[in-house]
C-alpha positions in Angstrom: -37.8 256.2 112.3 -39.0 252.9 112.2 -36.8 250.1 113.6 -35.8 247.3 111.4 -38.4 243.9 112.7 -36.9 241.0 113.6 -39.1 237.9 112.3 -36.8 235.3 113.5 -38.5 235.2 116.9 -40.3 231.5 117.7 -43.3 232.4 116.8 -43.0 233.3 113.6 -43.9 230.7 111.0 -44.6 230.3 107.1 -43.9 233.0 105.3 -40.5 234.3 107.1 -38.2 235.0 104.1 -41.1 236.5 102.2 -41.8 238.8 104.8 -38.2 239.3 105.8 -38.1 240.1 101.8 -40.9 242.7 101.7 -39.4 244.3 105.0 -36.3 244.6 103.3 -37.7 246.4 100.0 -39.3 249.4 101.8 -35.9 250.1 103.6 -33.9 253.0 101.9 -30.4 254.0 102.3 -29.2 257.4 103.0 -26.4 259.6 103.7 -26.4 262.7 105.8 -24.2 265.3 105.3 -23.1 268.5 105.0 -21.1 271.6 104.0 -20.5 274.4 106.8 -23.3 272.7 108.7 -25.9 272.9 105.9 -27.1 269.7 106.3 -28.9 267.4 103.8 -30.3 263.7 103.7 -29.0 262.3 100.6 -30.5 259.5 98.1 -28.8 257.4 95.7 -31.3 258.0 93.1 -29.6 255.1 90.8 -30.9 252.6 93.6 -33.7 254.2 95.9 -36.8 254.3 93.5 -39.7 257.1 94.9 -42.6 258.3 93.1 -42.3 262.1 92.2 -45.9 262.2 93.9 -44.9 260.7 97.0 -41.2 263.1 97.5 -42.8 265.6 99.3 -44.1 264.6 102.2 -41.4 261.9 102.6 -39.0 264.7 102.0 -40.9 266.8 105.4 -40.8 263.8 107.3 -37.0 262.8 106.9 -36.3 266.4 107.5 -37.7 266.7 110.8 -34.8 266.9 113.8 -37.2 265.9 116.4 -39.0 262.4 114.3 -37.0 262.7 111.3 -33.2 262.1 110.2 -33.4 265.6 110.6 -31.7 268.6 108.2 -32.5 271.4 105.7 -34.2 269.2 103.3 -33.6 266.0 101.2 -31.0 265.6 97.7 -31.6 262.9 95.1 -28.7 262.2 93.4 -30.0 260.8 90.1 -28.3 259.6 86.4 -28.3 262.2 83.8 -28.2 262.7 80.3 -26.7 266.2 80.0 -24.6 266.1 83.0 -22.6 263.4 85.2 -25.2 263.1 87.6 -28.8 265.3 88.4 -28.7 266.9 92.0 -32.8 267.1 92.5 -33.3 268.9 95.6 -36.3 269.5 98.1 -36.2 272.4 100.8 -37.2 270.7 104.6 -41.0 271.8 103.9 -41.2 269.5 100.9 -41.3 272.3 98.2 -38.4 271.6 95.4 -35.8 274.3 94.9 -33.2 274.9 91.8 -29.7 275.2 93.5 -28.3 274.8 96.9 -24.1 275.3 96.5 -23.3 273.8 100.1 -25.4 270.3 98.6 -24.0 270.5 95.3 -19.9 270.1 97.0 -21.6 267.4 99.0 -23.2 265.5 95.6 -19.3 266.0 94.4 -18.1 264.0 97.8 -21.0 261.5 97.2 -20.6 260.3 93.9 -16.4 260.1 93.8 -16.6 258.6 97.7 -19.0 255.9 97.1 -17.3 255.0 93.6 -19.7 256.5 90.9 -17.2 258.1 89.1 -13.4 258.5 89.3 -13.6 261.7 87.6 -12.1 265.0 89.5 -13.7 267.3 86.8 -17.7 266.4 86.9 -20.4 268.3 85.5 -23.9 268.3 87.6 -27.1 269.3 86.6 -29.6 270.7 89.0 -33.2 272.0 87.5 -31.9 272.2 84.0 -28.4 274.1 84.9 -25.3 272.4 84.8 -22.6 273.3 87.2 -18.8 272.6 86.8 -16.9 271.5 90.2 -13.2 270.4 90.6 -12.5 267.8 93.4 -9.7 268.0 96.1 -8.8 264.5 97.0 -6.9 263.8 100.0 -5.2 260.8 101.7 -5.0 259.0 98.0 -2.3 255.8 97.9 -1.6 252.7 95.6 -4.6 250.9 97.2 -7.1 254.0 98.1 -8.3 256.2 95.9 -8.7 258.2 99.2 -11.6 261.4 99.7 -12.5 264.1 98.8 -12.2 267.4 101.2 -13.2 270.3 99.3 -14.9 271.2 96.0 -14.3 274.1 94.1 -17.6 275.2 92.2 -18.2 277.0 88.8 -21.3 278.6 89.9 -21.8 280.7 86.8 -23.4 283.7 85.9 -24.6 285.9 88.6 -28.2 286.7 87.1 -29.5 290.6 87.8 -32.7 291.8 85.5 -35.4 292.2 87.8 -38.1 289.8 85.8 -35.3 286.8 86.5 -34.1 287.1 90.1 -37.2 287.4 89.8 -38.5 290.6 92.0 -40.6 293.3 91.3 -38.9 296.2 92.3 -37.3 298.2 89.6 -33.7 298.2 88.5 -31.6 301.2 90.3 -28.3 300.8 89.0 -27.2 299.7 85.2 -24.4 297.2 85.7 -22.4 295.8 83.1 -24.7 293.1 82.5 -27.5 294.9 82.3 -30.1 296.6 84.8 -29.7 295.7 88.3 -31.6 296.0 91.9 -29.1 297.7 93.8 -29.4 298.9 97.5 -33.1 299.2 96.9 -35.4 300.5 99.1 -38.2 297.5 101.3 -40.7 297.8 103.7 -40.7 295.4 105.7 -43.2 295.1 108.7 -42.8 299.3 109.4 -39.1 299.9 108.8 -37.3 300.4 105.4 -34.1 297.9 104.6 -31.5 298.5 101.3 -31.6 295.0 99.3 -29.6 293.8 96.6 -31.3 291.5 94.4 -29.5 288.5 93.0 -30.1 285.1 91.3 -27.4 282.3 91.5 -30.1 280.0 89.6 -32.3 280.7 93.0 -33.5 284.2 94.4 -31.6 286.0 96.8 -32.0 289.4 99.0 -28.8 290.6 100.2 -29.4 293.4 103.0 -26.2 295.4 104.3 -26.7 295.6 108.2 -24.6 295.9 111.3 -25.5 293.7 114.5 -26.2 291.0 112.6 -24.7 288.5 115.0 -28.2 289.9 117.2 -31.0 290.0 114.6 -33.8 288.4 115.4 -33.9 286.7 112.4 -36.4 284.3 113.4 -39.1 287.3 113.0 -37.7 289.0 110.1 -36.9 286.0 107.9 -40.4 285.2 107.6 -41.7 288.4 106.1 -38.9 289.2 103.5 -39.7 285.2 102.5 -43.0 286.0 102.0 -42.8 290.0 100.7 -45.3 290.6 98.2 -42.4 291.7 95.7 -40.5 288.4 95.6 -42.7 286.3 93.1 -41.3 283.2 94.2 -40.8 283.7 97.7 -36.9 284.6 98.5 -34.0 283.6 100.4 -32.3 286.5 102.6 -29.0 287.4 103.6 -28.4 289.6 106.4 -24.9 290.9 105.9 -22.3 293.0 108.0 -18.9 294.1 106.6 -16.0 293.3 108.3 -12.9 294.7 105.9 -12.5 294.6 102.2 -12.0 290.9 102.0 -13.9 289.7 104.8 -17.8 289.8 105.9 -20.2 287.8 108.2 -23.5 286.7 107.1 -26.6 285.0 108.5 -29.3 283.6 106.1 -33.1 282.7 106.2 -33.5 280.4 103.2 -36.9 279.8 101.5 -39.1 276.8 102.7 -36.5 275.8 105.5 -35.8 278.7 108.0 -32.3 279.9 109.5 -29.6 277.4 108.2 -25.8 277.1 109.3 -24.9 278.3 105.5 -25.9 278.9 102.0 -23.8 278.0 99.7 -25.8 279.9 96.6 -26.4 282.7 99.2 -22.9 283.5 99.6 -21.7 283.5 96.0 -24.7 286.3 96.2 -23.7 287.9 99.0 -20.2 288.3 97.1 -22.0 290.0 93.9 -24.1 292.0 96.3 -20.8 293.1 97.6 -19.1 294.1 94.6 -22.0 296.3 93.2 -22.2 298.6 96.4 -18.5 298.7 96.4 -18.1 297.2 99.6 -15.3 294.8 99.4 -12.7 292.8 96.4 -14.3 290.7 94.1 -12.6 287.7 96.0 -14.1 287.3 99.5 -14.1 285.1 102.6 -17.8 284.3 104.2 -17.8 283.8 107.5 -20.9 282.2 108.3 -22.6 280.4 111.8 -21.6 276.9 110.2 -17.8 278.1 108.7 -16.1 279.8 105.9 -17.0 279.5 102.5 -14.2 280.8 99.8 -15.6 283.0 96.7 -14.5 285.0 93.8 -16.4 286.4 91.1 -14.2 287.0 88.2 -15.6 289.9 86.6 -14.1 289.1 82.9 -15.3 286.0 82.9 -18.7 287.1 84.6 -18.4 283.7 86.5 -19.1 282.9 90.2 -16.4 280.5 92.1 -17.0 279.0 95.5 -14.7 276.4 97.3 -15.3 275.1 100.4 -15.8 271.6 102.5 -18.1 268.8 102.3 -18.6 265.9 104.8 -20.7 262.8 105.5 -22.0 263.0 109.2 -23.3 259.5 108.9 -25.3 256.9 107.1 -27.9 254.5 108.0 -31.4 253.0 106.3 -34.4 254.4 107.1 -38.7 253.0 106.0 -39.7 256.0 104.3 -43.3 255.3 104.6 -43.4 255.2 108.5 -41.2 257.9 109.9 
């Protein structure tokens, strides 16, 4: 990151507040934070003004760890007609993605911390679906409005049919809302795996395993990412049981790697579980980053998660020389 010039040295003449001016426009603020250590750069979109052709390799270039900010990608948090506020949201290798449920609590935090709304009942909309979160605001007095610590999210309806996850394999199991890819059979690089396939608005592999703690998931993530039967590429969850209420999961998400957590990937990870019988419908994730909190209410067909969000820190940052 570029450091901010100081023109006030002697031998600057002239045009000093102009340039100081010009210097001062290409700065943008940011945020970074994160939700069971799936971390994210975030942009006031009301404010920061970037070209939709220019995002993307800004977006790979704040995401870097070693020259960047550093994190799992870059979230815009823009105005909205349909909803309180748009999340728009780019994975770390600059491709855009439709839901991240760790970012989503953290848009939550961002936009009742820094005074956008007041509201503990928002609505956000993220790729044309609107999600429904509830706020838990702590340390609140007559003079602070105080912060909020954990977000409980509405993440809808768990989406099964094949064609929408979307993945090519064919339905095994007919589920109450329809055909579903159930502890399916995938090759991947010689050895067969048992997937689940579901969408929580992004697509997700859930694979039943013990070990898990010791996969090498830095060889495997790659080629169920890029399996031939996952249209859109996929994000995978490697998944071991741990009682009927508990389970541990590591995740490779698509167009960013290995991250701490998935928010999406857990409330997945829960359906997953429910279909093969494995545990309740109301489950803790344990997950390298911390514990996410989800329920899928089976009546309702709906998809709860509740968990933290914090801001790590802020700063400003030239987005054109990083």
């Amino acid at each position: 990151m570029a450091a901010r010039k100081d023109y006030s040295d002697p031998g600057a003449t002239g045009n000093v507040s102009e340039r100081e001016q010009q210097e001062e426009q290409q700065y943008m603020k940011f945020t970074k934070m994160q939700g069971c250590g799936n971390d994210y750069v975030y942009v006031n979109g009301f404010t920061e003004k970037l070209s939709p052709q220019e995002k993307p390799e800004i977006v790979r270039k704040l995401s870097d760890r070693h020259f960047g900010i550093g994190g799992d990608g870059v979230i815009f948090i823009n105005p909205a007609e349909e909803a309180d506020f748009e999340m728009e949201m780019y994975n770390a290798d600059g491709s855009r993605s439709e839901m991240c449920g760790n970012g989503i609590r953290c848009v939550a935090k961002y936009v009742y911390d820094k005074g956008l709304t007041d509201k503990e009942d928002i609505t956000i909309v993220s790729a044309g679906k609107t999600k429904y979160l509830k706020l838990t605001v702590e340390g609140r007095t007559a003079t602070d409005r105080g912060q909020v610590t954990m977000v409980q999210v509405n993440m809808g309806n768990p989406i099964l049919a094949p064609a929408e996850v979307p993945v090519t394999a064919e339905a095994t199991q007919e589920t109450a809302n329809g055909p579903a890819v159930v502890n399916a059979p995938i090759t991947v690089e010689g050895t067969e795996y048992r997937m689940t396939c579901v969408s929580m608005g992004n697509p997700h592999a859930i694979v039943f395993m013990e070990g898990v703690k010791d996969l090498n998931i830095e060889k495997i993530g790659p080629k169920f990412e890029h399996h031939s039967c996952f249209p859109n590429r996929t994000n995978t969850e490697f998944v071991e049981i741990l009682d009927r209420k508990n389970v541990f999961m590591r995740v490779w998400e698509r167009g960013t790697g290995e991250t701490l957590a998935c928010g999406t990937g857990c409330c997945a990870t829960a359906v997953a579980c429910v279909l093969n019988g494995l545990t309740d419908e109301e489950i803790t994730v344990k997950l390298l980053g911390g514990e996410l909190h989800i329920k899928w209410d089976r009546e309702e067909n709906l998809v709860y998660m509740t968990g933290p969000a914090k801001i790590v820190f802020e700063g400003e940052v030239d987005p054109y020389s990083v």
